[in-house]
N, C-alpha and C positions, 0 to 999 in steps of 0.2 A: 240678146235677141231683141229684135222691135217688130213690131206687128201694128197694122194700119190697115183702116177699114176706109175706103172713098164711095161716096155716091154720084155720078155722072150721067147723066142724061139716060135715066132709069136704068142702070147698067151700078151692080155693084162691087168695087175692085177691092181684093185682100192682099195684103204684101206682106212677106212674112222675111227680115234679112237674119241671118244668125251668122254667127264668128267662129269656126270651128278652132281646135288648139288642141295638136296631138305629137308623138315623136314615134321615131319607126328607128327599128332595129337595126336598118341599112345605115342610117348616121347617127352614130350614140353622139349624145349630147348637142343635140340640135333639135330646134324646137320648129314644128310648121304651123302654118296659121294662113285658113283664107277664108272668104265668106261664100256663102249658098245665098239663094235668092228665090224665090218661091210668090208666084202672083197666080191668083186665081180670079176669074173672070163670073162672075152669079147674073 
């Protein structure tokens, strides 16, 4: 996960990306992997 805090014209931005990694029953033996993305605006 990485997470980053910006300041910008009195405006302050949080970014949060993380890498998920999981497998499902529908396909043994395969592995999935994506990321999520998460920005909050303060």
């Amino acid at each position: 996960m990485a997470e980053s805090t910006e300041e910008a014209g009195g405006v302050s931005l949080a970014t949060r990306i993380t890498l998920n990694v999981s497998t499902v029953e529908s396909h043994p033996g395969k592995t999935l992997a994506g990321c999520s993305y998460a920005l909050d605006v303060k």
